[in-house]
FIDRENPA-795297 format. One record per residue: x, y, z of N, C-alpha, C in turn; residue number from 1; residue in three letters. Coordinates in Angstrom, 2 decimals. Example, Ala and Ser with C-alpha at 12.3 -4.5 7.8 and 13.67 -1.06 7.14 Angstrom:
<rs>
[[13.19 -5.69 7.80] [12.30 -4.50 7.80] [13.20 -3.30 7.80] 1 "ALA"]
[[12.85 -2.25 7.08] [13.67 -1.06 7.14] [12.90 0.03 7.87] 2 "SER"]
</rs>
This chain:
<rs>
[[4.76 -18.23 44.55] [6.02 -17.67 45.00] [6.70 -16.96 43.83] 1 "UNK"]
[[7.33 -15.74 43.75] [7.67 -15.21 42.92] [8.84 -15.63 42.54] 2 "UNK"]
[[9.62 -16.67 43.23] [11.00 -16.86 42.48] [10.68 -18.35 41.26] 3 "UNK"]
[[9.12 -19.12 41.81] [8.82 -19.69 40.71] [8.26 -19.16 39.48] 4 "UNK"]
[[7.39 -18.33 39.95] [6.78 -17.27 38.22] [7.71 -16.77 37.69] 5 "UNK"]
[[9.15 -16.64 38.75] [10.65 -16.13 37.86] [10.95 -16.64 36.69] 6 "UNK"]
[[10.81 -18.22 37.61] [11.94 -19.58 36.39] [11.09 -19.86 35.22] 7 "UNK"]
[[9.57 -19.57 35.96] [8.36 -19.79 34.79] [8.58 -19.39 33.73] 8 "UNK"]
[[9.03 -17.89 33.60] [9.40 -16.85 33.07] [10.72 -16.68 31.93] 9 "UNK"]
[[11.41 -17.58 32.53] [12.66 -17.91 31.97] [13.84 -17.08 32.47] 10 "UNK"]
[[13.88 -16.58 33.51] [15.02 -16.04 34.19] [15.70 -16.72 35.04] 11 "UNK"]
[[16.90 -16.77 34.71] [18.20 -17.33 35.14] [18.22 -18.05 36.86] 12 "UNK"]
[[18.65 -19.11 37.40] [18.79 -18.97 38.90] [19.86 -17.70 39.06] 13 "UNK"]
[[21.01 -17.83 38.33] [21.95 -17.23 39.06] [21.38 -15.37 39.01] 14 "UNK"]
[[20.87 -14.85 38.20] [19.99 -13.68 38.39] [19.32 -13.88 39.61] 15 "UNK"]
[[18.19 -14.88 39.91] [17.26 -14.79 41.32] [18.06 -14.87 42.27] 16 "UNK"]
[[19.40 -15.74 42.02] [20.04 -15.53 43.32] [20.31 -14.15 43.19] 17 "UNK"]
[[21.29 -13.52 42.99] [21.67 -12.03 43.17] [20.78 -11.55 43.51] 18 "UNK"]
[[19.59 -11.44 43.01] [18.08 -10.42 43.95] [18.07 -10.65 44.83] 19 "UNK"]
[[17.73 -11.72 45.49] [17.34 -12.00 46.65] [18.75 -12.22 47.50] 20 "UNK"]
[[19.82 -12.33 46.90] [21.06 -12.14 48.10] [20.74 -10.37 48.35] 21 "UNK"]
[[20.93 -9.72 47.35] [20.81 -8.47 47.07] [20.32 -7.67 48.07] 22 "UNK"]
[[18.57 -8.36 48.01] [17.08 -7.95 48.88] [18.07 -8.35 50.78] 23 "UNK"]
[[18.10 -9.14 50.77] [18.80 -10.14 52.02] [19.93 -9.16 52.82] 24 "UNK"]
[[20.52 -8.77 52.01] [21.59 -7.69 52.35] [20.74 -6.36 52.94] 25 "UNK"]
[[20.37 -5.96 51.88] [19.41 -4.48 52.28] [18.27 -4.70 53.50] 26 "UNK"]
[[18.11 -5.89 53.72] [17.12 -6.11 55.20] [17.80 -5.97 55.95] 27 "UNK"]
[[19.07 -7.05 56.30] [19.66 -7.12 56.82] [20.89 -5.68 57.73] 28 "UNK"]
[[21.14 -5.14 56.75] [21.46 -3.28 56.45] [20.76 -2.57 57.65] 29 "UNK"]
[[19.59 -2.73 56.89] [18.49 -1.44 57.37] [18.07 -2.28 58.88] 30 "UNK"]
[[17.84 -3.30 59.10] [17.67 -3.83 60.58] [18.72 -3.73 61.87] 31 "UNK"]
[[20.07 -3.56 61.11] [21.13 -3.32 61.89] [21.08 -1.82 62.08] 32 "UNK"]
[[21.05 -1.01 61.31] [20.89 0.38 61.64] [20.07 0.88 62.20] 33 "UNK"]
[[18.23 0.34 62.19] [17.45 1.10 63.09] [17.88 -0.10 64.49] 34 "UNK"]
[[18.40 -0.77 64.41] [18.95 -1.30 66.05] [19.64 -0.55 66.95] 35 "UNK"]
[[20.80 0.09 65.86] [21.74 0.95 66.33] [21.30 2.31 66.70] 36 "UNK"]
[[20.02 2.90 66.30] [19.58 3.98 65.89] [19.43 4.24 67.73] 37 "UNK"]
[[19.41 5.52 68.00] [19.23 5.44 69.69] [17.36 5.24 69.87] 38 "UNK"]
[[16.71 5.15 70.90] [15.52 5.13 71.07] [14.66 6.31 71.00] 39 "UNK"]
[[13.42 6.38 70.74] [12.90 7.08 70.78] [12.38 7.89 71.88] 40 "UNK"]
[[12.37 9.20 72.07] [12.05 9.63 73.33] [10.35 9.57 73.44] 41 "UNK"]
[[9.69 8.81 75.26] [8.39 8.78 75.00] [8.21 9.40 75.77] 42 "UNK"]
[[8.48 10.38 75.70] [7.79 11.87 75.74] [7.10 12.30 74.49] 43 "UNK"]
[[7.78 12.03 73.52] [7.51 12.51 72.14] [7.03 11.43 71.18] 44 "UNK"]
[[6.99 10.07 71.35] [7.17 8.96 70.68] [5.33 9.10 69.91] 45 "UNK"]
[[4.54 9.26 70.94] [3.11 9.25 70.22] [2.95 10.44 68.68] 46 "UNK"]
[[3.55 11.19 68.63] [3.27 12.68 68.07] [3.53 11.99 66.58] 47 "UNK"]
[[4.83 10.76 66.12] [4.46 9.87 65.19] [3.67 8.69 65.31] 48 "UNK"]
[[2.45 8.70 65.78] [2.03 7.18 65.83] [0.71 7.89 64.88] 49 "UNK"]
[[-0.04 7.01 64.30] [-0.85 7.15 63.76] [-2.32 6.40 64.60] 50 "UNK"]
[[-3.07 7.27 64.71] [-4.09 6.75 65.54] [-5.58 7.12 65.14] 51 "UNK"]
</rs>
């Protein structure tokens, strides 16, 4: 787990916390916005799919 090779490492908890609140936020962000985002039209939806 990378927050143990952190401490291994000698970096701070209160540093790993902030990353990962940090990381937590920006998921959290970006999941609310493509929620909000309107749908895709499937008419058109394949033309990005990779196949």
């Amino acid at each position: 787990m990378l927050g143990d090779r952190l401490r291994a490492a000698g970096v701070g908890e209160d540093v790993i916390d902030g990353c990962e609140r940090a990381a937590r936020e920006e998921v959290e962000r970006a999941a609310a916005e493509a929620l909000a985002a309107p749908l895709a039209d499937p008419a058109s939806a394949k033309e990005y799919l990779y196949v």
